[in-house]
Backbone as ProteinMPNN parsed JSONL, in Angstrom:
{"seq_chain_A": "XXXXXXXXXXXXXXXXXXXXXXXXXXXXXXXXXXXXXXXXXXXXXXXXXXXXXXXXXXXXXXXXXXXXXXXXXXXXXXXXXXXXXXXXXXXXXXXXXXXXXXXXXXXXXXXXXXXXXXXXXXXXXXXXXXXXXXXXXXXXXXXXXXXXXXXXXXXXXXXXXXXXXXXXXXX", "coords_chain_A": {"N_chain_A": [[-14.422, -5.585, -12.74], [-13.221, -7.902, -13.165], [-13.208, -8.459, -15.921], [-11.282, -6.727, -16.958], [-9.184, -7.827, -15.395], [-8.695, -10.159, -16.297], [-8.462, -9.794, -19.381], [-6.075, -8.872, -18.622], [-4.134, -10.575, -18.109], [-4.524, -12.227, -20.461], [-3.47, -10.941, -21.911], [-0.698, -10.421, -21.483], [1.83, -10.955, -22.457], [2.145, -8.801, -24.063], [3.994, -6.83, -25.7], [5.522, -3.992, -23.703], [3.662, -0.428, -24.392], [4.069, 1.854, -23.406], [6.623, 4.069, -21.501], [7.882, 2.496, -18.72], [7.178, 4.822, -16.589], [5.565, 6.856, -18.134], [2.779, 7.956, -19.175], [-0.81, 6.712, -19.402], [-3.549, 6.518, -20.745], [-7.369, 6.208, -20.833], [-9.933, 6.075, -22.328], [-13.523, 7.464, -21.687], [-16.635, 7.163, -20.469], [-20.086, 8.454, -18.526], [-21.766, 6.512, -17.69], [-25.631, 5.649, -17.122], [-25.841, 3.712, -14.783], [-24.17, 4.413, -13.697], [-24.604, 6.845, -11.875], [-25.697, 9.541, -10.131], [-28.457, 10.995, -8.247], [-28.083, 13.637, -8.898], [-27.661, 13.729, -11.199], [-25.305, 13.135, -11.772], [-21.725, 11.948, -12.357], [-21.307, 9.337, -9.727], [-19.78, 9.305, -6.495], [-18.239, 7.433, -5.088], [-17.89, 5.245, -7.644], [-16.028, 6.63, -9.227], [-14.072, 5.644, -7.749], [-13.972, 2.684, -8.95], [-13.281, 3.229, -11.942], [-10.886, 4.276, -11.44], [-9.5, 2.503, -10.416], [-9.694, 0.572, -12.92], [-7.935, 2.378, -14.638], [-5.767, 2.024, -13.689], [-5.474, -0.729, -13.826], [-5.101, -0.755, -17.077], [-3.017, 0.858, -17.184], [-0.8, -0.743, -15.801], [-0.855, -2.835, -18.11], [-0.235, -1.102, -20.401], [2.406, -0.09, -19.732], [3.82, -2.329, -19.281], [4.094, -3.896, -16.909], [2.499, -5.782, -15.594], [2.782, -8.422, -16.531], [5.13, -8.625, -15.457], [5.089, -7.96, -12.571], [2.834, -10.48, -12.323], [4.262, -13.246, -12.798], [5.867, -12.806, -10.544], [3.959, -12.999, -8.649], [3.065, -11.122, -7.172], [1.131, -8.788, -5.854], [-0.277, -5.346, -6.499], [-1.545, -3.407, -3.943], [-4.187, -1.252, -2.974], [-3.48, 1.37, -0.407], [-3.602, 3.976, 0.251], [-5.901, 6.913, -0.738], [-6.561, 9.937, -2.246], [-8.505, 11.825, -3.222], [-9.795, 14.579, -4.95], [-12.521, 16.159, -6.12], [-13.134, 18.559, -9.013], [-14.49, 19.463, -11.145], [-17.794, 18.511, -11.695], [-18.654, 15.419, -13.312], [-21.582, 14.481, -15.875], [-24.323, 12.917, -16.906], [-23.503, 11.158, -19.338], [-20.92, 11.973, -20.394], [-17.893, 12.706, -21.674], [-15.011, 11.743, -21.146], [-11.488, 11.488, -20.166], [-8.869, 9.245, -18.794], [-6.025, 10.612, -17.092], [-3.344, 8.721, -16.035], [-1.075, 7.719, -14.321], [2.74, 6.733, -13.093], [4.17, 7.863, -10.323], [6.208, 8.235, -8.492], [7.725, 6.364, -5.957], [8.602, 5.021, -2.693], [10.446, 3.12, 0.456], [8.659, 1.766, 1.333], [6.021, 1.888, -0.454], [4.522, 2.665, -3.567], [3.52, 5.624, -5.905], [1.027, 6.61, -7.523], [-0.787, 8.671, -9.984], [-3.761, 9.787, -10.911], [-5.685, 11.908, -13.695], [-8.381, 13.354, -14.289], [-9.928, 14.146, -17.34], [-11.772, 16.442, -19.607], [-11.825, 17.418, -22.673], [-9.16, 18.982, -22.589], [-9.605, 19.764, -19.471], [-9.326, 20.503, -16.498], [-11.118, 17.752, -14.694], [-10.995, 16.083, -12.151], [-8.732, 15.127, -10.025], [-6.762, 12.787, -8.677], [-4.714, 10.822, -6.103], [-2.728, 7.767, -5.421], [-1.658, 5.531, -3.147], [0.025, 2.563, -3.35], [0.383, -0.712, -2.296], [3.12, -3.743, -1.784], [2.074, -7.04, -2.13], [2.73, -10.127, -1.61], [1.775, -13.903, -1.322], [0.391, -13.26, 1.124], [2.109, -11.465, 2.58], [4.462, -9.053, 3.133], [5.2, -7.005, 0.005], [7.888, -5.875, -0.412], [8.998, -2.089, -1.879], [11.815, -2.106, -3.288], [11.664, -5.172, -3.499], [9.736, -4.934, -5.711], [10.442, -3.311, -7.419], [13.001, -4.43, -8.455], [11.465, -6.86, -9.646], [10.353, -5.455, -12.261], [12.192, -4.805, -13.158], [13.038, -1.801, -12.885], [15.332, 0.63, -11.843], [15.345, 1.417, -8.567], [16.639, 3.585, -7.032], [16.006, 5.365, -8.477], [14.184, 6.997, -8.116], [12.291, 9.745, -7.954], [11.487, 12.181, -5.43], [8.17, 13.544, -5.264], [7.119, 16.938, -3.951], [4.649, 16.982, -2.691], [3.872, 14.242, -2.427], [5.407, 13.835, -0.411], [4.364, 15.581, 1.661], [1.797, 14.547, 1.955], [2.568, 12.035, 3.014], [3.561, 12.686, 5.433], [1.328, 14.081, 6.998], [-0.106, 11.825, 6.744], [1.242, 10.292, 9.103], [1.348, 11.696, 10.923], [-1.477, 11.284, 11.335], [-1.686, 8.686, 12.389], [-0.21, 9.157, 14.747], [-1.95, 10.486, 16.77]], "CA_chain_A": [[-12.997, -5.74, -12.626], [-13.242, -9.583, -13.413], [-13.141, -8.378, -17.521], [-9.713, -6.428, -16.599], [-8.51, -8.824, -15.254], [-8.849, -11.54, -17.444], [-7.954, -9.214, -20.393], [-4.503, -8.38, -18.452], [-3.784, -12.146, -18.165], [-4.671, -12.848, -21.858], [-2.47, -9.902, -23.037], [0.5, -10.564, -20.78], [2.866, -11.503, -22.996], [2.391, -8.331, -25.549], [4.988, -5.832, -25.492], [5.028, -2.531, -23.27], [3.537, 0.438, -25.046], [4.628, 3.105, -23.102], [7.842, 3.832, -20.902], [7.618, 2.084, -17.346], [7.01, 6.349, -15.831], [5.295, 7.212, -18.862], [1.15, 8.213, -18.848], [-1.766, 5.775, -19.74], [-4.922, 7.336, -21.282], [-8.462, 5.876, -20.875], [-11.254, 7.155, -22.556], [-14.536, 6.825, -20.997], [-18.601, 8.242, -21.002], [-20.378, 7.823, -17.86], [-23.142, 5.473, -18.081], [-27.108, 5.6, -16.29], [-25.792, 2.649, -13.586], [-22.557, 5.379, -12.798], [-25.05, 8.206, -12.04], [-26.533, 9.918, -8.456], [-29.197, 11.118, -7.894], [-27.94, 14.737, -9.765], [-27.293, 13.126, -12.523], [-23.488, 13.273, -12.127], [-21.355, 10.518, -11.727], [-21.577, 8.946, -7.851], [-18.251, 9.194, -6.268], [-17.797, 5.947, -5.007], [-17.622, 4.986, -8.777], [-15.009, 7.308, -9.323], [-13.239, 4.561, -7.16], [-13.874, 1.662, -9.75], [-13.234, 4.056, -13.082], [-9.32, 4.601, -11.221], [-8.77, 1.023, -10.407], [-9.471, -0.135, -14.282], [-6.669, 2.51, -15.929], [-4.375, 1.432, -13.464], [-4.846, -2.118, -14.652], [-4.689, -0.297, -18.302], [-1.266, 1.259, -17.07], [0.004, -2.142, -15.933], [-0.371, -3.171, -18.887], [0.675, -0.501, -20.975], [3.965, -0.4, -19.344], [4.148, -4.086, -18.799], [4.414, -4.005, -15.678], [1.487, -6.243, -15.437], [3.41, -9.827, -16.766], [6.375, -9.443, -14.715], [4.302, -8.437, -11.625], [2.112, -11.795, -12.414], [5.235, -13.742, -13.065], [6.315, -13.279, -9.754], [3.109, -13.555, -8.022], [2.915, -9.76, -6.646], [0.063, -8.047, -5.997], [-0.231, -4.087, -5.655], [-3.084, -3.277, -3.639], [-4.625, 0.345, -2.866], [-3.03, 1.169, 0.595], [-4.761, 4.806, 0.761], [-6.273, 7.313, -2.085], [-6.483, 11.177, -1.755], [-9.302, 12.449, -5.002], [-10.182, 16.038, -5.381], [-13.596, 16.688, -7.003], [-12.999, 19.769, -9.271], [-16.07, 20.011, -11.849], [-18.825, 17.268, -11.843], [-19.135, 14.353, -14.44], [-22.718, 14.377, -15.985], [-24.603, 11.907, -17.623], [-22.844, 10.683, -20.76], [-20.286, 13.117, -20.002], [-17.361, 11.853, -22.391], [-13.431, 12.156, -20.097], [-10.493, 10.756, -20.34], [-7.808, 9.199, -17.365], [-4.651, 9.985, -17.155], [-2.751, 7.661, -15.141], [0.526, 7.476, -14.23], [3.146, 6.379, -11.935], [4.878, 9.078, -9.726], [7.636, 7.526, -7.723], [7.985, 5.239, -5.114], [9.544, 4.778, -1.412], [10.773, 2.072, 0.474], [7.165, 1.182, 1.28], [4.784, 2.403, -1.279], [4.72, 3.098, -5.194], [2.534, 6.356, -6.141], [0.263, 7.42, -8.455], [-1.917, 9.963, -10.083], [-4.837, 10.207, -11.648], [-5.906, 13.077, -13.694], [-9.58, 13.229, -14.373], [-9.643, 15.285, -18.418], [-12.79, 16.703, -20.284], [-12.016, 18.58, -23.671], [-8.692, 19.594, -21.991], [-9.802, 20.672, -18.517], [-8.99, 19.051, -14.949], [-12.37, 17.474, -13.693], [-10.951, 15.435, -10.795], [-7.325, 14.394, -9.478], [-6.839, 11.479, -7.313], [-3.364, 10.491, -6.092], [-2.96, 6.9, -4.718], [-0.62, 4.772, -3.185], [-0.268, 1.236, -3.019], [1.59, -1.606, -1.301], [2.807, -4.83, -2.721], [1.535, -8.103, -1.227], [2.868, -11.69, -1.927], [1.124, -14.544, -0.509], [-0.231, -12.619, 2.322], [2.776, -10.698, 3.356], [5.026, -7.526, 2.475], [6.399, -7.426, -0.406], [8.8, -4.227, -0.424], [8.902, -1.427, -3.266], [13.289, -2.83, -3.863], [11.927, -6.239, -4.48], [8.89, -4.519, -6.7], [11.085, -2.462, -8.438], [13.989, -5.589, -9.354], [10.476, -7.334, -10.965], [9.432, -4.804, -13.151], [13.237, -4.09, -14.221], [13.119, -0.213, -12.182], [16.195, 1.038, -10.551], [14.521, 1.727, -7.202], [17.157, 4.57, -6.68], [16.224, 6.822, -9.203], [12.939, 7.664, -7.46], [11.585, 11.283, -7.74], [10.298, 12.056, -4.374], [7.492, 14.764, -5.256], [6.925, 17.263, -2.858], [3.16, 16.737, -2.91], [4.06, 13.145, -1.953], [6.278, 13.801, 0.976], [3.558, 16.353, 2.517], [0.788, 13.491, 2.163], [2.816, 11.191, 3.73], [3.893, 13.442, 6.16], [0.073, 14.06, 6.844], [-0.706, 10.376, 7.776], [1.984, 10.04, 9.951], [0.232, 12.501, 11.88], [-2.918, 10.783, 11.531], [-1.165, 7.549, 12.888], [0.565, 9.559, 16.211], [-3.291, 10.666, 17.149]], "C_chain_A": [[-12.533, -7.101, -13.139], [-12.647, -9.457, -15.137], [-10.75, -7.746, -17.483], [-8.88, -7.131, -15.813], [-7.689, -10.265, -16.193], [-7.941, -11.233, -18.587], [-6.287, -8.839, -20.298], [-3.726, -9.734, -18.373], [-3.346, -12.52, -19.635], [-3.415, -11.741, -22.872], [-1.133, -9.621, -22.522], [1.737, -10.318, -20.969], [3.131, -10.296, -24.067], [3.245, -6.998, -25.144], [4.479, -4.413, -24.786], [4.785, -1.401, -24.486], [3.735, 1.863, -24.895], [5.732, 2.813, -22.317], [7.343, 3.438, -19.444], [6.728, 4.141, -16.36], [6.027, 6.729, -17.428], [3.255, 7.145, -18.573], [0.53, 7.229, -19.894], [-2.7, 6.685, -20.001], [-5.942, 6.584, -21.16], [-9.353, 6.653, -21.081], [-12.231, 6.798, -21.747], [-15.574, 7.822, -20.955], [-18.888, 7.49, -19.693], [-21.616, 7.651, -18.48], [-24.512, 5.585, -16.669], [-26.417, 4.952, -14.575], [-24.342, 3.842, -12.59], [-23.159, 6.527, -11.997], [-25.367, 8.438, -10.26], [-27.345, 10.462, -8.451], [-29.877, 12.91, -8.684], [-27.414, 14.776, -10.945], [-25.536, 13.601, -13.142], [-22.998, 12.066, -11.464], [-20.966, 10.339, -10.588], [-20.169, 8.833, -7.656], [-17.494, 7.934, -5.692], [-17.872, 5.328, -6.529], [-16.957, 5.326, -9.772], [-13.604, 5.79, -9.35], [-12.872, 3.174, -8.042], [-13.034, 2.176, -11.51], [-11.398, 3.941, -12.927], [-8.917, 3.589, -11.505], [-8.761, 0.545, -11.631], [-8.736, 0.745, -15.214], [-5.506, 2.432, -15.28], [-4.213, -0.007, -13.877], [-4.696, -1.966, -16.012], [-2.95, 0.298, -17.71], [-0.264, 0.246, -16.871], [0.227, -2.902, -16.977], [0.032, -2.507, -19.912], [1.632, -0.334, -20.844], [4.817, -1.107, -19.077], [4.789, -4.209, -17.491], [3.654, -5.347, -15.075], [2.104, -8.05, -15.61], [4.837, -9.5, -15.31], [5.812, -9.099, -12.675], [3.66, -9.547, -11.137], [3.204, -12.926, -12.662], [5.613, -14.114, -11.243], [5.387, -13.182, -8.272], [3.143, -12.204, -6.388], [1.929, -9.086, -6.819], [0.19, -6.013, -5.098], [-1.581, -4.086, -5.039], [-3.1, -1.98, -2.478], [-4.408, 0.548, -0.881], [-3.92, 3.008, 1.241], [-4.434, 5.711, -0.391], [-6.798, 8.644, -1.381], [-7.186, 11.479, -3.235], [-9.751, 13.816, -3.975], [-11.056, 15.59, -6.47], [-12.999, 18.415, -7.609], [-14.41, 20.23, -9.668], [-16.664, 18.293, -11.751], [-18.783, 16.422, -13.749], [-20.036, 14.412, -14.766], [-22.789, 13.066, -16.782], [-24.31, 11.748, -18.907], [-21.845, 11.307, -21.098], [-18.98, 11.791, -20.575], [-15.963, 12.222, -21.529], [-12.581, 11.488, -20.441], [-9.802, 10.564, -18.841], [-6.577, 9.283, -17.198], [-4.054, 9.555, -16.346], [-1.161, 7.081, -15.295], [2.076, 7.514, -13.367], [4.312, 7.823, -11.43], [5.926, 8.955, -9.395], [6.962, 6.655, -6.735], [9.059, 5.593, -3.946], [9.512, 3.411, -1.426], [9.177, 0.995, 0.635], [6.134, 0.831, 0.243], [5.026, 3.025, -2.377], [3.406, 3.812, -5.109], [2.295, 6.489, -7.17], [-0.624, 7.991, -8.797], [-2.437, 9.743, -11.127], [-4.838, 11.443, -12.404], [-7.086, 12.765, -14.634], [-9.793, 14.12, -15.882], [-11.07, 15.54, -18.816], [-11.996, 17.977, -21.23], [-10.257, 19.576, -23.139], [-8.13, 20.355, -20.725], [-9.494, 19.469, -17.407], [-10.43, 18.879, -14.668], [-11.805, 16.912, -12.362], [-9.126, 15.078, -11.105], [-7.451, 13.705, -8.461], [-4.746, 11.029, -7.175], [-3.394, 8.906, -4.945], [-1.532, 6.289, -4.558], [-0.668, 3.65, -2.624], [1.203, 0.73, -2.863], [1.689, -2.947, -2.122], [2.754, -5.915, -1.754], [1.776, -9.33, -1.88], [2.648, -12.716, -0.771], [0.97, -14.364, 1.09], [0.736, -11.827, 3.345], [3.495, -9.901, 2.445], [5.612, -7.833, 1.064], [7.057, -6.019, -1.044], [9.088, -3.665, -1.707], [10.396, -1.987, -3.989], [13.062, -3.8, -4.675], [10.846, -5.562, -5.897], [9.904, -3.974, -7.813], [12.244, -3.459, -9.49], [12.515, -6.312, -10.556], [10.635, -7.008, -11.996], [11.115, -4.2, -13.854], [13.541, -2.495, -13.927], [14.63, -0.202, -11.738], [15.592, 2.003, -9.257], [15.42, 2.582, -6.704], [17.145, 5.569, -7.308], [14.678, 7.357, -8.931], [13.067, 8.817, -7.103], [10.818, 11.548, -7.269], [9.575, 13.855, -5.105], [7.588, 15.254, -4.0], [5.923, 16.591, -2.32], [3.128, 15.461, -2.153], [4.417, 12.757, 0.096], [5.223, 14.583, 1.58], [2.529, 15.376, 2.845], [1.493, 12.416, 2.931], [3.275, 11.349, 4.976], [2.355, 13.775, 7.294], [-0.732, 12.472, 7.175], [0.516, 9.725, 8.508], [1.673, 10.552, 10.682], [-0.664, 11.854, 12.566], [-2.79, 9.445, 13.03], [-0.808, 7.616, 14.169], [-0.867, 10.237, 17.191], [-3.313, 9.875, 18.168]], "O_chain_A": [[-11.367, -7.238, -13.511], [-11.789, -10.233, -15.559], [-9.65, -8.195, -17.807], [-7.707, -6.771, -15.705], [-6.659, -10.88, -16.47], [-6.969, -11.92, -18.897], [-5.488, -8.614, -21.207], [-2.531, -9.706, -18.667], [-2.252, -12.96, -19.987], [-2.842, -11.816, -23.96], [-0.451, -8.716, -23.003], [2.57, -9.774, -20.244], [4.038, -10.443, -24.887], [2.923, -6.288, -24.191], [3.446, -3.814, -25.085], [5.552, -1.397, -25.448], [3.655, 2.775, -25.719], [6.069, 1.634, -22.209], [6.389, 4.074, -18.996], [5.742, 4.159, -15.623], [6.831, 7.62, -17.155], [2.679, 6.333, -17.849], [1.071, 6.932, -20.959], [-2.623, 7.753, -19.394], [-5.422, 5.54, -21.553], [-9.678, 7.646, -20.429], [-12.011, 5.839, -21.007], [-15.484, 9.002, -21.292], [-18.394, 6.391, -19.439], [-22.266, 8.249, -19.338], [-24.235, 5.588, -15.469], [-26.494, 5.563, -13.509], [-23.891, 3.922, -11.448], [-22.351, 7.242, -11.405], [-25.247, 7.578, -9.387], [-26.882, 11.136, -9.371], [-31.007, 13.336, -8.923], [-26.84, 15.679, -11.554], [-24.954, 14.044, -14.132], [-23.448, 11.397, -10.533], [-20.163, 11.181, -10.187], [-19.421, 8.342, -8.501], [-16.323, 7.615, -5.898], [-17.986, 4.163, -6.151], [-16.985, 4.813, -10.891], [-12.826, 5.27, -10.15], [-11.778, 2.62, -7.936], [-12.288, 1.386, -12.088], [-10.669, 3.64, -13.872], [-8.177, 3.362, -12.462], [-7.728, -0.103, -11.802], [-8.652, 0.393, -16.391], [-4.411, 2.637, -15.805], [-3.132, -0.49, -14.212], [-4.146, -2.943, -16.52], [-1.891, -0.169, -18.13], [0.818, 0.194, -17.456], [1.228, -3.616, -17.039], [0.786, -3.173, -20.621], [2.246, -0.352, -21.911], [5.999, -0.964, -18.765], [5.923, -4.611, -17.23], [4.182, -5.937, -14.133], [1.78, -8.843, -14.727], [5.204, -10.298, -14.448], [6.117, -9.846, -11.745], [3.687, -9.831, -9.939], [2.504, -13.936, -12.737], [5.64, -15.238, -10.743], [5.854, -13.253, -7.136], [3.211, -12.374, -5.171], [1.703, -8.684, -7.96], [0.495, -5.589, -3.983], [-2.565, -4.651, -5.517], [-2.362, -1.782, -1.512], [-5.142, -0.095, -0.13], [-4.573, 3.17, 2.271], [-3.372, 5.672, -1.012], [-7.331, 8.636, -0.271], [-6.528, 11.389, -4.271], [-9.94, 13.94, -2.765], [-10.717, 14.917, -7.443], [-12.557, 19.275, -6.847], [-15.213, 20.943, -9.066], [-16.032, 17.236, -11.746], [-18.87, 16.879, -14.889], [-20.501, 14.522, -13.632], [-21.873, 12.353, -17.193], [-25.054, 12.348, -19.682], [-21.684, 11.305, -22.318], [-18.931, 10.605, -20.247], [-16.02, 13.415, -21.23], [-12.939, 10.63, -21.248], [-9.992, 11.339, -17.903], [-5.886, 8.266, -17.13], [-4.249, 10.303, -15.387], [-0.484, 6.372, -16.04], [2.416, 8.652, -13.044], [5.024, 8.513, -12.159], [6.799, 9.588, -9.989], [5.777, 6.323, -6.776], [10.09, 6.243, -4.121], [9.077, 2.626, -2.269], [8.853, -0.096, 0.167], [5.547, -0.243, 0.118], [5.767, 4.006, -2.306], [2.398, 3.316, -4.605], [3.204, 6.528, -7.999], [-1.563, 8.003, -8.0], [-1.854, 9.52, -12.188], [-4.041, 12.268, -11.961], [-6.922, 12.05, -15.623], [-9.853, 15.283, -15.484], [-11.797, 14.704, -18.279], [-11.655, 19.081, -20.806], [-10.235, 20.789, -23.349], [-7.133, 21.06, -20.575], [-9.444, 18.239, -17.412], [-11.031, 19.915, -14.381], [-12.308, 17.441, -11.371], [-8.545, 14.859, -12.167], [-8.142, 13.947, -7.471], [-3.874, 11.016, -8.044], [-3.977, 8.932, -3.861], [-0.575, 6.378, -5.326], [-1.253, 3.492, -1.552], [2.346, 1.147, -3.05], [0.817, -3.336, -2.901], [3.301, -5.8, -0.658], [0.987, -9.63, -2.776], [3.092, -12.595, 0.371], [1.33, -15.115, 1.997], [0.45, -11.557, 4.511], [3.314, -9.934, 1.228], [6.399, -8.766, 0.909], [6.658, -5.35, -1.997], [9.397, -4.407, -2.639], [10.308, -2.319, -5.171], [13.505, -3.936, -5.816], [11.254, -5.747, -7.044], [9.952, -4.37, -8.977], [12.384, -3.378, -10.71], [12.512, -6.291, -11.786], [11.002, -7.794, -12.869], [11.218, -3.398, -14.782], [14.28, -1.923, -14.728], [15.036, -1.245, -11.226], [15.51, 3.232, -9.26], [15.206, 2.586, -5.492], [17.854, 6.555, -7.11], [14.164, 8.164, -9.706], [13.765, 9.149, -6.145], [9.66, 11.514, -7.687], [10.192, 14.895, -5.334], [7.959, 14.585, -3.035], [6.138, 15.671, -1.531], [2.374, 15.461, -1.18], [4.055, 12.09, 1.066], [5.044, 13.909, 2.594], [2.284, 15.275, 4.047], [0.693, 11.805, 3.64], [3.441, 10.362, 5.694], [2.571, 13.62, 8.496], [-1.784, 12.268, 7.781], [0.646, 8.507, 8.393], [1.58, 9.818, 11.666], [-0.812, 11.736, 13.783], [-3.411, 9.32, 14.085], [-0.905, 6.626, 14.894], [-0.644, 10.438, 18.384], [-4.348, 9.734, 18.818]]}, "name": "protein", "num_of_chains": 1, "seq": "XXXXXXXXXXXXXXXXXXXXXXXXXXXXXXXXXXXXXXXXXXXXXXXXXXXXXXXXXXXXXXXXXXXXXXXXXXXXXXXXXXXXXXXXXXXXXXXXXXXXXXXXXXXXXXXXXXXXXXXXXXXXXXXXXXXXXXXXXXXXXXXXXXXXXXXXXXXXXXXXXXXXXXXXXXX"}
């Protein structure tokens, strides 16, 4: 993560390439060190694969400079993946990645796991934003990045999952 990092720093300044809502692509082959034991890729490494085309989506949509500008960090608040078909070894995929909507809390997004066309995996995540160690709310996120934070398209899908750990929470 240290390389994506660095690389989103150094490229800060270069113009968005897609629309703020618009999908990110990452290609990708899994590699020997990604593998389990059935020679498909380990699912906790799923987990690392997501986190580096959302820092490709941050910066394809430049979201990524005016986030770092004002010293905002998103960070993974809770993550819902579906295994469909297995990854194998050298198994070539793509990610698509791309932001869903947003509440007053929490900005979503989805994964979509591709091979040749086909769904291998969906993951849907949603994260929180955090400036120097406290909240920092999707309104002000959204003034950053230049959003109107009222034209948010609540999915259903969204509202049932969140609906679903509110539950969890009244346990």
């Amino acid at each position: 993560m240290l390389g994506q990092i660095i690389k989103s720093i150094i490229k800060r300044n270069e113009p968005a390439i897609i629309p703020a809502q618009g999908t990110s692509v990452v290609r990708q082959r899994v590699w020997p060190h990604q593998i389990d034991y059935n020679l498909h890729m380990n699912n906790a490494k799923y987990l690392n694969v997501l986190e580096g085309a959302r820092w490709t989506l941050f910066r394809d949509n430049g979201w990524f400079k005016h986030l770092f500008e004002k010293r905002i960090n998103l960070v993974v608040a809770s993550l819902e993946i579906t295994f469909i078909r297995e990854l194998n070894l050298f198994s070539s995929y793509e990610i698509h990645t791309k932001l869903l909507t947003w509440d007053e809390k929490y900005i979503y997004f989805e994964h979509r796991l591709m091979v040749k066309g086909k769904l291998y995996g969906h993951a849907l995540v949603k994260m929180a934003g955090v400036r120097k160690g406290k909240r920092a709310l999707t309104p002000e996120i959204c003034e950053a990045v230049g959003a109107d934070f009222n034209q948010a398209d609540v999915k259903e899908a969204i509202t049932h999952w969140s609906d679903m750990t509110q539950a969890k929470r009244e346990l």
